[in-house]
Backbone as CSV, one residue per row, in Angstrom:
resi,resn,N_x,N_y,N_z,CA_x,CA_y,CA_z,C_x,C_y,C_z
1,UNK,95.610,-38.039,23.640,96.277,-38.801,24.691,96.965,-40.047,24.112
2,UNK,96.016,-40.753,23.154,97.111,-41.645,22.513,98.095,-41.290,21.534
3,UNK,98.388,-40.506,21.111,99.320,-39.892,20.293,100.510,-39.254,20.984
4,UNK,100.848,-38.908,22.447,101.651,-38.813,23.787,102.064,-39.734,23.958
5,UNK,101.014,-40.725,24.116,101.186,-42.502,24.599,102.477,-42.956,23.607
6,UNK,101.813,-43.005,22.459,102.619,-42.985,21.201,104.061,-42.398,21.358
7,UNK,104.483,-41.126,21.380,105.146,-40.671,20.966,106.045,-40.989,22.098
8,UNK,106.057,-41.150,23.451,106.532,-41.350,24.483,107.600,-42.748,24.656
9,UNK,106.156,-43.713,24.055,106.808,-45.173,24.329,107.532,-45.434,22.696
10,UNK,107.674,-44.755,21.875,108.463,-44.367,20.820,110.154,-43.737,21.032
11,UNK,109.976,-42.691,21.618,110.814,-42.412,22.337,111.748,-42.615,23.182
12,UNK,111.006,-43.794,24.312,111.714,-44.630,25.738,112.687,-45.602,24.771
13,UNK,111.873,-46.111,23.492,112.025,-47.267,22.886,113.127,-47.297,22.320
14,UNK,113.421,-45.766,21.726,115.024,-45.460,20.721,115.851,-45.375,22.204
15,UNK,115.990,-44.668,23.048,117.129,-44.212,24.103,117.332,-45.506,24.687
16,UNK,116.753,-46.325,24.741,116.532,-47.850,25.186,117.829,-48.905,24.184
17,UNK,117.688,-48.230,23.165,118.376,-48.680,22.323,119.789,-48.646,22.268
18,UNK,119.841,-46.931,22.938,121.221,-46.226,22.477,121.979,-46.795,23.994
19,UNK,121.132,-46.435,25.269,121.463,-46.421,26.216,121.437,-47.956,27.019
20,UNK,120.524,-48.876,26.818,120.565,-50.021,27.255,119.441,-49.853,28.710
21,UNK,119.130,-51.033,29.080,118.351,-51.075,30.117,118.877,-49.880,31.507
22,UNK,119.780,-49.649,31.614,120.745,-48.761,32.417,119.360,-47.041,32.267
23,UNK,118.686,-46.830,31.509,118.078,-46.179,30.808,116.793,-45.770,32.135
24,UNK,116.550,-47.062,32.313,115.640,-46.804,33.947,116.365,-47.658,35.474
25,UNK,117.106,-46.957,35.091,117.819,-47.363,36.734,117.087,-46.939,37.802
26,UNK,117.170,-47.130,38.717,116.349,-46.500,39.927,116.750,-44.724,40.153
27,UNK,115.994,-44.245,40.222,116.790,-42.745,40.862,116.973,-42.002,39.742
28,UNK,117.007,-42.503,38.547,117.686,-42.209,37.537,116.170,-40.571,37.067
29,UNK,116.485,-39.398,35.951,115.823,-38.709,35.863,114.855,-39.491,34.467
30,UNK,115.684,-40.051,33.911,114.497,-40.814,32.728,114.225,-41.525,33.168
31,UNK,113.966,-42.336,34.474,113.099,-43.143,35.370,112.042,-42.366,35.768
32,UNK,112.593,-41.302,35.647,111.547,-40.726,37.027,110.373,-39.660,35.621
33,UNK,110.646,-39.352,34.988,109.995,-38.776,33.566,109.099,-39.529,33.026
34,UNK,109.881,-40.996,32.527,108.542,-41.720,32.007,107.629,-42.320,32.679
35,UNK,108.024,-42.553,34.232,107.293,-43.240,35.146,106.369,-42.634,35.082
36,UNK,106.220,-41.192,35.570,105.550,-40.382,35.801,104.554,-39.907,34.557
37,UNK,104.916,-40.191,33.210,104.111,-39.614,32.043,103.334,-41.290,31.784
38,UNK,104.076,-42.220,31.891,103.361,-44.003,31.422,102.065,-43.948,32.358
39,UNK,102.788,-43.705,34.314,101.595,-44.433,34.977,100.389,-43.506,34.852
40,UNK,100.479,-42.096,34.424,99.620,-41.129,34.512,98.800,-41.461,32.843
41,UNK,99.167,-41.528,31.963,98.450,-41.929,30.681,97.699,-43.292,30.515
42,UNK,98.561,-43.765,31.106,97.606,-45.667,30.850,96.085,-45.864,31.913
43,UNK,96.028,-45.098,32.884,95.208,-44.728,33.903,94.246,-43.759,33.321
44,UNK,94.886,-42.634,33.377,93.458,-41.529,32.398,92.814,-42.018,31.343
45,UNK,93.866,-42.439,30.152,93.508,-42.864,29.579,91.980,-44.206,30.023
46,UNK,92.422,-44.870,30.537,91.032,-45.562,30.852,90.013,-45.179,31.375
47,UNK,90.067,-43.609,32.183,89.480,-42.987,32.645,88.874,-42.138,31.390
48,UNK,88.921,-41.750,30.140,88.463,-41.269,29.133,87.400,-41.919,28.815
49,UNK,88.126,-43.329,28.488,87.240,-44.367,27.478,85.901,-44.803,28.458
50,UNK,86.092,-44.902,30.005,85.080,-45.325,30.551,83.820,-44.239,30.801
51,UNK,84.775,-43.057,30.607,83.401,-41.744,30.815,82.319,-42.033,29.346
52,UNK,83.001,-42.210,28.298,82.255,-42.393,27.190,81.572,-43.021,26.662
53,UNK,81.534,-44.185,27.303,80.983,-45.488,27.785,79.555,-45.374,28.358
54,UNK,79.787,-44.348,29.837,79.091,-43.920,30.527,78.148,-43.120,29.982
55,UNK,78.468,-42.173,28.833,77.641,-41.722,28.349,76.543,-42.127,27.383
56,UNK,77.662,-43.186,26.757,76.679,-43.965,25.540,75.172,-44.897,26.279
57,UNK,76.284,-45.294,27.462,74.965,-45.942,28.233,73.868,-45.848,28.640
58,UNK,73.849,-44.343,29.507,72.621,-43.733,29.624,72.030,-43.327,28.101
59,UNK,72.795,-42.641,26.742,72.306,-42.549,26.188,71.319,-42.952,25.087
60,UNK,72.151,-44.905,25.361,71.510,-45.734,24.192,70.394,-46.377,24.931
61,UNK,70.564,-47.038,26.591,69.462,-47.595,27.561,68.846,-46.915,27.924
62,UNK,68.971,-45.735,28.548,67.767,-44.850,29.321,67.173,-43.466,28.290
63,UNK,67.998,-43.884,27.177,67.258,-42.594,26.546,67.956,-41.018,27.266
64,UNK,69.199,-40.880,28.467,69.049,-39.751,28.851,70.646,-39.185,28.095
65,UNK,70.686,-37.844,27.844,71.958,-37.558,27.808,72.148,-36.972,28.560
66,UNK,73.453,-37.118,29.263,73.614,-36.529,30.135,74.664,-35.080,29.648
67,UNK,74.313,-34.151,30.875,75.526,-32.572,30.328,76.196,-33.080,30.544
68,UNK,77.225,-31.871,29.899,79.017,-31.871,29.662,79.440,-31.900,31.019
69,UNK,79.053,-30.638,31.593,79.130,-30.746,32.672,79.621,-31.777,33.527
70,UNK,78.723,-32.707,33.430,78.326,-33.943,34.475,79.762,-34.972,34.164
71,UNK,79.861,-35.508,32.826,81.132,-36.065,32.175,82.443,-35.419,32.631
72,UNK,82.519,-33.916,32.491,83.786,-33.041,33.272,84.231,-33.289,34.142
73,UNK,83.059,-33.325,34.911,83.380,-33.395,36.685,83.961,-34.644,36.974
74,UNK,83.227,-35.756,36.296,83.956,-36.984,36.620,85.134,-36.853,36.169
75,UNK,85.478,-36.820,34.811,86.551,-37.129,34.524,87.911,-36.037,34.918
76,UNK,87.256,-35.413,35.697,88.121,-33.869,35.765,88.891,-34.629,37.419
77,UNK,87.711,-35.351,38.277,87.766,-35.705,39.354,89.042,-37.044,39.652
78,UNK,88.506,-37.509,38.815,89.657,-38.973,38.908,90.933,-38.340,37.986
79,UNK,91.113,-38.045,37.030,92.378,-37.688,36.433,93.100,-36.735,37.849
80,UNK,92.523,-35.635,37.871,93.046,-34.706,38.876,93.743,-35.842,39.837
81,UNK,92.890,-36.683,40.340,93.757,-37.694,41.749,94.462,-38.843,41.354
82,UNK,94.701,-38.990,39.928,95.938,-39.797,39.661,97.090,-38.854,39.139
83,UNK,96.434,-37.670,38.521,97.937,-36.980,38.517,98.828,-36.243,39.863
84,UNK,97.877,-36.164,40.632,98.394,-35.297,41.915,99.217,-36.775,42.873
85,UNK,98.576,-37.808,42.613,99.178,-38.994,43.657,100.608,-39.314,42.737
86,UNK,100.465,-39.644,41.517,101.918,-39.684,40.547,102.975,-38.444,40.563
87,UNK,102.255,-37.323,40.938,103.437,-36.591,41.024,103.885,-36.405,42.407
88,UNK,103.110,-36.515,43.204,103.566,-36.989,44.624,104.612,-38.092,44.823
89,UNK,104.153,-39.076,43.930,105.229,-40.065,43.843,106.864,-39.611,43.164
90,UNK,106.672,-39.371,42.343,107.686,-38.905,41.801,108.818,-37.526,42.323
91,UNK,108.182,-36.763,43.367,108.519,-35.697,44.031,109.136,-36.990,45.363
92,UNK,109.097,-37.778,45.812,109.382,-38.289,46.744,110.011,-39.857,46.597
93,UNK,110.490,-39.923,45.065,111.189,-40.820,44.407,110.696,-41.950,45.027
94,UNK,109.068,-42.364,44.637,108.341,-43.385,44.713,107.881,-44.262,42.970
95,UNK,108.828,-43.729,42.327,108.939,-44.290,41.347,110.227,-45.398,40.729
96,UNK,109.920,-46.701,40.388,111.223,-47.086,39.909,110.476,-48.032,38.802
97,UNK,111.773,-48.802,38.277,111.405,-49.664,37.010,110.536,-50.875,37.751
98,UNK,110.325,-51.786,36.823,109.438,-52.996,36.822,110.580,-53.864,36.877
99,UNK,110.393,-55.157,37.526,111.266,-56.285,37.622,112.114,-56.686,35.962
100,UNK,110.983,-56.201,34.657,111.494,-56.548,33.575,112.594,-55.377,32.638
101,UNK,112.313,-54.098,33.536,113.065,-53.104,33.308,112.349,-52.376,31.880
102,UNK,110.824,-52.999,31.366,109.957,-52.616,30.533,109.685,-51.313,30.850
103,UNK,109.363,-50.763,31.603,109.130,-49.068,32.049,109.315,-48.996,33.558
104,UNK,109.053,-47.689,33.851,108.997,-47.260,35.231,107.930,-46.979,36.001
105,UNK,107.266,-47.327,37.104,105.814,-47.655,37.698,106.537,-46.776,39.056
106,UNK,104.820,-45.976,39.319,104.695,-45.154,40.423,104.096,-46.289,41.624
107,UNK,105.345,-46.145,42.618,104.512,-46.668,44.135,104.509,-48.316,43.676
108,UNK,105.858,-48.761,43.944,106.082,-50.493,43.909,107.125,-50.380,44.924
109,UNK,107.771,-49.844,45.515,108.589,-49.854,46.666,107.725,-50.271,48.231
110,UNK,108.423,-51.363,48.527,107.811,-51.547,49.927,107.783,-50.721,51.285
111,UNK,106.886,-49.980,50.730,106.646,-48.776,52.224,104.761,-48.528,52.379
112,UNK,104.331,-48.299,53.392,103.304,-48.087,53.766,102.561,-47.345,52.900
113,UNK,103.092,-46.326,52.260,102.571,-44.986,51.544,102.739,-45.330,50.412
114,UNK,103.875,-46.364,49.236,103.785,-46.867,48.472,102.160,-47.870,48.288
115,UNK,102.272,-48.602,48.895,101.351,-49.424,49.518,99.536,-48.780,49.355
116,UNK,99.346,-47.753,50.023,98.312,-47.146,49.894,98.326,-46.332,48.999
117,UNK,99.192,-46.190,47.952,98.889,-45.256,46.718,98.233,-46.370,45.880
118,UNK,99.573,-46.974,45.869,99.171,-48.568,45.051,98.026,-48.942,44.829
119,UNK,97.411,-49.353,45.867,95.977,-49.574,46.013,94.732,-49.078,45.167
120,UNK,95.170,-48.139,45.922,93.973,-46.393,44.895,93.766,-46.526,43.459
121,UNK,95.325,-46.578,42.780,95.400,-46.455,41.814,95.133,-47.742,40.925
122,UNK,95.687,-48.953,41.441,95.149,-50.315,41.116,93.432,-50.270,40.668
123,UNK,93.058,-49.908,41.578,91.286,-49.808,42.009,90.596,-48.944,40.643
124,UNK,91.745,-47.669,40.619,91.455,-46.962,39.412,91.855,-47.590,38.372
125,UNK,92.106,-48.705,37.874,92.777,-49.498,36.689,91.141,-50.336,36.434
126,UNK,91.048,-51.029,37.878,90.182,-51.973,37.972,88.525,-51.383,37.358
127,UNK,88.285,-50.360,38.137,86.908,-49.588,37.968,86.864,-49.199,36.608
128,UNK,87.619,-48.434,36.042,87.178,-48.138,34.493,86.768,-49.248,33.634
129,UNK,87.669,-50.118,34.080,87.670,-51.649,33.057,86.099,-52.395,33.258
130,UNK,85.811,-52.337,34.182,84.495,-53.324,34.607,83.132,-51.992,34.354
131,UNK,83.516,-50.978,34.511,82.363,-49.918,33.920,82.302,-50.321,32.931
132,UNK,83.390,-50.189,31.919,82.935,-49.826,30.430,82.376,-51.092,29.769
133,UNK,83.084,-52.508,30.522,82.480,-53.498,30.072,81.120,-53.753,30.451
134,UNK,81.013,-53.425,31.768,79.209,-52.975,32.032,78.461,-52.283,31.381
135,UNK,78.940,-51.209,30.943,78.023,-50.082,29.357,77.737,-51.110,28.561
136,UNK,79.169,-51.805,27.552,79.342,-52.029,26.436,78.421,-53.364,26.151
137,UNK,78.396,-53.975,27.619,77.238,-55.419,27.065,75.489,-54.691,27.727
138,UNK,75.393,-53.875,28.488,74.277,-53.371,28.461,73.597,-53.008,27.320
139,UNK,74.523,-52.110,26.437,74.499,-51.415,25.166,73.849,-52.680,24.212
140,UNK,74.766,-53.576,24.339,74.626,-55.153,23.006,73.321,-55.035,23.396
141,UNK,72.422,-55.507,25.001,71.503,-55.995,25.512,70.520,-55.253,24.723
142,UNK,70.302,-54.122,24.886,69.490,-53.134,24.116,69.358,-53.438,23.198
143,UNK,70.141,-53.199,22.131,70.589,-53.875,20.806,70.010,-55.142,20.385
144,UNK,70.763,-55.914,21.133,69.674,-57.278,20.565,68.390,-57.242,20.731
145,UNK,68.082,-57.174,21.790,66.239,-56.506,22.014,65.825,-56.437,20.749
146,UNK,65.522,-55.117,20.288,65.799,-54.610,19.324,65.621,-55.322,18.051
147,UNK,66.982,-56.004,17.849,66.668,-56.805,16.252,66.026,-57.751,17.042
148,UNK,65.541,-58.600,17.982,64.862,-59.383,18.153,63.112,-59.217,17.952
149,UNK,62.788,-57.798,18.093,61.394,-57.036,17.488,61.580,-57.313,16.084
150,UNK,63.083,-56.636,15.613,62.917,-56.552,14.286,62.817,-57.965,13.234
151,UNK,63.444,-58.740,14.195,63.411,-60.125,13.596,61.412,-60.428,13.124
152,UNK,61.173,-60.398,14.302,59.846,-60.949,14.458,58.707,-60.090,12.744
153,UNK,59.209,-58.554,13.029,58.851,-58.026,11.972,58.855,-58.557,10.810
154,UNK,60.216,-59.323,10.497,60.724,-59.390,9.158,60.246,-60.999,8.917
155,UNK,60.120,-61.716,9.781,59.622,-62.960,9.914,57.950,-62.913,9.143
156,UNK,57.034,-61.954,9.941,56.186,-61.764,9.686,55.810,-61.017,8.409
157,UNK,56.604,-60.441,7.618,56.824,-59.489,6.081,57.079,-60.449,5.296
158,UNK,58.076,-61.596,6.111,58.680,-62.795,4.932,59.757,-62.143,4.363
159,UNK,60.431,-61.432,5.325,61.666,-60.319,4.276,62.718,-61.125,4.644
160,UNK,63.369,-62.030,3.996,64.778,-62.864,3.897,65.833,-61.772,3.552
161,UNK,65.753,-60.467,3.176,66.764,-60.486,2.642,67.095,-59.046,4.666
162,UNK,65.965,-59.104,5.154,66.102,-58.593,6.740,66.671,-58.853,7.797
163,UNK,66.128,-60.574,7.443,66.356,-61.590,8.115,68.149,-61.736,8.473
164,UNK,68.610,-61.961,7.185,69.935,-61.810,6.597,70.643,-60.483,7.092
165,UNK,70.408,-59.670,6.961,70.954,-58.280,7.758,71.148,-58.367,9.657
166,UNK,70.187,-59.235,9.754,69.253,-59.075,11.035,70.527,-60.190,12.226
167,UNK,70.573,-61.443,11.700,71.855,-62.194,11.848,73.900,-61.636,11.556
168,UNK,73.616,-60.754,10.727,75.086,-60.196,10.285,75.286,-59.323,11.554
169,UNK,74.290,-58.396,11.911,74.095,-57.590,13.094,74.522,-58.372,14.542
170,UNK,73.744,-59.453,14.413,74.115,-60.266,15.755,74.993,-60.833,15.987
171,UNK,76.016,-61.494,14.886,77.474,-61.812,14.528,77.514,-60.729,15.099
172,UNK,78.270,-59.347,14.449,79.010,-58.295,14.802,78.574,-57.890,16.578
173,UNK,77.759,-57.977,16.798,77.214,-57.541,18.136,77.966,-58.657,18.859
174,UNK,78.161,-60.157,18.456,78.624,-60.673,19.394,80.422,-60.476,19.513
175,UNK,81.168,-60.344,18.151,82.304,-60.281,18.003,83.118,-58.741,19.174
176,UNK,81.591,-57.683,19.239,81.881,-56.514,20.012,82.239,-57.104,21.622
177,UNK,81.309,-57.833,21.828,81.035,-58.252,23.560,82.908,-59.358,23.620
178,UNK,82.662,-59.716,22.546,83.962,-60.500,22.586,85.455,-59.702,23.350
179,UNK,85.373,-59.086,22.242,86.590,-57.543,22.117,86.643,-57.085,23.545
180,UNK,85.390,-56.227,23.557,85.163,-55.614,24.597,85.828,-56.549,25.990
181,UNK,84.968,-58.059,26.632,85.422,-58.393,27.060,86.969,-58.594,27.826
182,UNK,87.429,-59.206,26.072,89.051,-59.486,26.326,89.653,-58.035,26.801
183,UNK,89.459,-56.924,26.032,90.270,-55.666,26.337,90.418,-55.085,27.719
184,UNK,89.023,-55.108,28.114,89.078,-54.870,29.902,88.894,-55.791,31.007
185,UNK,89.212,-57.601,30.190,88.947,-57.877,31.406,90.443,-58.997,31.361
186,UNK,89.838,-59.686,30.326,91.153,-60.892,29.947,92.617,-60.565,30.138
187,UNK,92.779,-59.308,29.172,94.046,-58.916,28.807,94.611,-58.001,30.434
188,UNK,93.483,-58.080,31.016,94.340,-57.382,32.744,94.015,-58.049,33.769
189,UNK,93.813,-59.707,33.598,93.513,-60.271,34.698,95.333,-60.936,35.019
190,UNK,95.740,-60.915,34.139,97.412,-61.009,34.416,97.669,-60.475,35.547
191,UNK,97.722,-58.517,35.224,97.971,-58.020,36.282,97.078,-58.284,37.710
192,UNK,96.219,-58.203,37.804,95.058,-58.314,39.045,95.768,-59.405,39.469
193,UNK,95.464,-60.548,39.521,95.963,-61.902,39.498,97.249,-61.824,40.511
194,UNK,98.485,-60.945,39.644,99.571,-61.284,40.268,99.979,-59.920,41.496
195,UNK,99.097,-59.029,41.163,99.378,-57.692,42.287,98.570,-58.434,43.407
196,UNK,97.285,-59.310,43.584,96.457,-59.785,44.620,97.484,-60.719,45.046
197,UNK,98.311,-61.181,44.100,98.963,-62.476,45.207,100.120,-62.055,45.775
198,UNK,100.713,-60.530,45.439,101.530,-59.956,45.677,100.948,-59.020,47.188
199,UNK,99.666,-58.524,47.516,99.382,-58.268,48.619,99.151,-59.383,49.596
200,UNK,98.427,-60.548,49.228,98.697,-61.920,50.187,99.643,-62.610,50.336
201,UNK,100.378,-63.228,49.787,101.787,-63.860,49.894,103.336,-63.257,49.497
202,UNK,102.916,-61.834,49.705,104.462,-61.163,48.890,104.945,-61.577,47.593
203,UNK,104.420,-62.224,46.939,104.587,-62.986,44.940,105.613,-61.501,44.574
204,UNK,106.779,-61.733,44.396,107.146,-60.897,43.000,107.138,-61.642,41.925
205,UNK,106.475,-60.751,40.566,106.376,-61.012,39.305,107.850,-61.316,38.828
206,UNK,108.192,-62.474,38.551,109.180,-62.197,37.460,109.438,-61.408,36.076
207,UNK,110.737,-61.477,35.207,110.618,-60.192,34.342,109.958,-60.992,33.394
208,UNK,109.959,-62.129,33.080,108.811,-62.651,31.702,107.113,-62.367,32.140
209,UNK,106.903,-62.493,33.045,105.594,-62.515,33.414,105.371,-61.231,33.604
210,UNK,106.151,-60.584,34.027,106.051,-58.734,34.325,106.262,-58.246,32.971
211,UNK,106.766,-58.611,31.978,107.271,-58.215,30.294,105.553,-58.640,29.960
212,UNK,104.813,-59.251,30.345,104.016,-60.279,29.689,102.539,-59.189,30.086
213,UNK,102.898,-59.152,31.141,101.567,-58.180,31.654,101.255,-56.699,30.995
214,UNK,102.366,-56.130,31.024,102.461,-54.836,30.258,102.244,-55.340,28.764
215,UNK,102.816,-56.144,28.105,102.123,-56.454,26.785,100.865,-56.116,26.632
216,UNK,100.041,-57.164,27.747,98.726,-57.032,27.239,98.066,-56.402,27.646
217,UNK,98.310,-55.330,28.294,97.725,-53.653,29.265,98.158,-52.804,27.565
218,UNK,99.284,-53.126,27.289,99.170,-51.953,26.234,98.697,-52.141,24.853
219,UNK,98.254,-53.794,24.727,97.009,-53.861,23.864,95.490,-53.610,23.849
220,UNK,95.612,-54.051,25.200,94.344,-52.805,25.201,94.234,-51.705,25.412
221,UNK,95.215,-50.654,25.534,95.371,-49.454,25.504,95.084,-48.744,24.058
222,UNK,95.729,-49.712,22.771,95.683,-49.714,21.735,94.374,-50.258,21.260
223,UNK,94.190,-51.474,21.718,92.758,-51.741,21.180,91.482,-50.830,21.541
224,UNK,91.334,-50.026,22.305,90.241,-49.688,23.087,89.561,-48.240,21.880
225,UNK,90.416,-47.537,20.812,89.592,-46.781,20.302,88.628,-47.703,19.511
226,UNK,89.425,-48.776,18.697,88.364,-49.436,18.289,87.031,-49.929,18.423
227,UNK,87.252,-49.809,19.879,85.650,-50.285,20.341,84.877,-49.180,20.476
228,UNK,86.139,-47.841,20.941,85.095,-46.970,21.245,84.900,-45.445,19.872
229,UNK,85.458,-45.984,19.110,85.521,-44.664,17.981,84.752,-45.605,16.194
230,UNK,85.420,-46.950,16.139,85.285,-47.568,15.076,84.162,-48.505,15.094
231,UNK,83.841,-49.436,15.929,82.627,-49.849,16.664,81.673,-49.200,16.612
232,UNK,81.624,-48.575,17.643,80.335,-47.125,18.110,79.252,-48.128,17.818
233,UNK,78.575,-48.672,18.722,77.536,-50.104,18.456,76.263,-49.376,18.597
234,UNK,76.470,-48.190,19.274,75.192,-47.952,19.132,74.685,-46.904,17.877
235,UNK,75.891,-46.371,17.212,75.364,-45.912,16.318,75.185,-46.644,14.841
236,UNK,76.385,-47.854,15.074,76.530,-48.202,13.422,75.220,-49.501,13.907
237,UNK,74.663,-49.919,15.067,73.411,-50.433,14.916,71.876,-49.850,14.657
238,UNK,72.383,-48.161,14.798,70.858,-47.702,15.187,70.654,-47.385,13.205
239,UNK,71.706,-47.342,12.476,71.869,-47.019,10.874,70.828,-48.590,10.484
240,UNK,71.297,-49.873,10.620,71.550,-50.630,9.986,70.017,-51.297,11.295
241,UNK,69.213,-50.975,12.513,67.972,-51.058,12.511,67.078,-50.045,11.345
242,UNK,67.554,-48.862,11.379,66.948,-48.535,10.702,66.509,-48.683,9.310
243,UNK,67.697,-49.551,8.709,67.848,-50.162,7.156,66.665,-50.753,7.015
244,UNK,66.680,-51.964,8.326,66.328,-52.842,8.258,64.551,-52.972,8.367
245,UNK,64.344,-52.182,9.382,62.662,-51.721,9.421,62.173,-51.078,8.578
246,UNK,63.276,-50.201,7.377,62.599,-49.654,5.998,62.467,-51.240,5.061
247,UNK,63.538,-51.742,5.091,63.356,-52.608,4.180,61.730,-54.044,4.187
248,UNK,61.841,-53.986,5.895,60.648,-55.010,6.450,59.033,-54.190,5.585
249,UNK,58.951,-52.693,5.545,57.798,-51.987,5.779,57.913,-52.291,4.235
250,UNK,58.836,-51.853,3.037,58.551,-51.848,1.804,57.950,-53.453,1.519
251,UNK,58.833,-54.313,1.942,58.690,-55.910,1.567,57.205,-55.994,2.175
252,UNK,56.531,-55.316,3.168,55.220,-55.754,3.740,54.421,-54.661,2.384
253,UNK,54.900,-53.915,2.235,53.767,-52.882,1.073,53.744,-53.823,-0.344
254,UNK,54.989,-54.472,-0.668,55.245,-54.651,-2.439,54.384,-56.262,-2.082
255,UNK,54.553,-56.619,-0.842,53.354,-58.383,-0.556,52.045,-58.083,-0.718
256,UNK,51.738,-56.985,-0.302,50.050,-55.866,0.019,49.819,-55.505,-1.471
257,UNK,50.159,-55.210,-1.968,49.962,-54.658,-3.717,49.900,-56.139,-4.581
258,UNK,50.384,-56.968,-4.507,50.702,-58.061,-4.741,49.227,-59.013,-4.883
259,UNK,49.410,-59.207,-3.911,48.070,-60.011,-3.663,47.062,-59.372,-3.571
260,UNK,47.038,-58.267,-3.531,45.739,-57.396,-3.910,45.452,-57.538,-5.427
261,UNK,46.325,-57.049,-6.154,46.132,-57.624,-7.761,45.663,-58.808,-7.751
């Protein structure tokens, strides 16, 4: 899906070039193409990353994994109703550009049915983002736990060099909650912000602030394998507890031999 993402906004980016903003006119058929492939990818897409999330969660806090099954259905469930509402849109030329002429967005026209797609799909922007950040600091929570036993261990072994591992861990654990944070919450409170003041006071975004928002929606679009492929907190922590409780048990055996002599 990111490699579509990729190849797409690669694509918009050269004809953009050749053709000029004229490129997403209203009505236009490459309005109505990328609208329809952007608002449907930037949405699933978050709908991916938050199922996996979901899984790590139960799997790293409750110990449960859950079936394929179970992951399918969700994610089979929400994709299915953002692609069927986007192509609805687009079948009924509810698609046009953004004030900055940056891409083309499903359901920004002022009509009732615009209006209540809008919504849905907003909600679906909103929900993935606050799940996964709900996994991802649950996940830390665990985690620190955790080296906080192991601390105590290594305290009690006298293992400095655990200790030292034990802190590098909690750096990185915090730099994750950081990331994590900014990606689903910081970097899209732009948008939230200005679509809420746009349902209470009619606010249109201007094109710097509308240029500005999509920036940072498609950094975290980009940032988000990182957290969830390169990161992986619960596995590159469960390696590096485990380092760490071999290293506490030897340093408690080579102190035991020691002073036994």
């Amino acid at each position: 899906m990111q490699l579509v993402f990729g190849i797409e906004l690669t694509l918009s980016s050269i004809l953009k070039l050749r053709y000029g903003y004229h490129l997403f006119d209203a009505g236009s058929t490459s309005c109505q193409i990328h609208g329809t492939m952007i608002s449907f990818l930037l949405r699933s897409e978050l709908i991916v990353f938050m199922v996996l999330a979901f899984y790590r969660y139960f799997l790293v806090v409750h110990n449960i994994e859950l079936k394929s099954w179970i992951l399918i259905s969700i994610l089979t469930f929400f994709t299915t109703f953002i692609a069927t509402s986007i192509l609805y849109g687009s079948l009924t030329q509810e698609i046009r550009p953004n004030s900055s002429y940056t891409l083309c967005n499903a359901f920004i026209t002022p009509s009732v049915i615009s209006f209540t797609f809008n919504m849905a799909l907003t909600l679906l922007t909103i929900l993935p983002c606050w799940t996964t950040t709900y996994c991802y600091f649950s996940i830390g929570w665990k985690v620190n736990k955790r080296l906080n036993e192991l601390k105590a261990e290594a305290i009690e072994t006298r293992s400095s060099e655990a200790l030292k591992i034990i802190r590098k861990q909690r750096f990185r654990l915090a730099i994750q909650h950081v990331i994590v944070f900014f990606l689903y919450n910081v970097n899209y409170s732009l948008s939230y912000i200005t679509y809420f003041l746009r349902l209470s006071i009619g606010y249109k975004r201007p094109p710097f602030i509308d240029a500005l928002s999509i920036f940072l929606g498609d950094i975290s679009i980009m940032g988000t394998p990182m957290v969830t492929i390169s990161f992986q907190p619960e596995v590159n922590n469960e390696f590096k507890i485990i380092f760490v409780k071999l290293a506490a048990k030897l340093k408690k055996a080579y102190n035991g031999i020691f002073n036994h002599e």
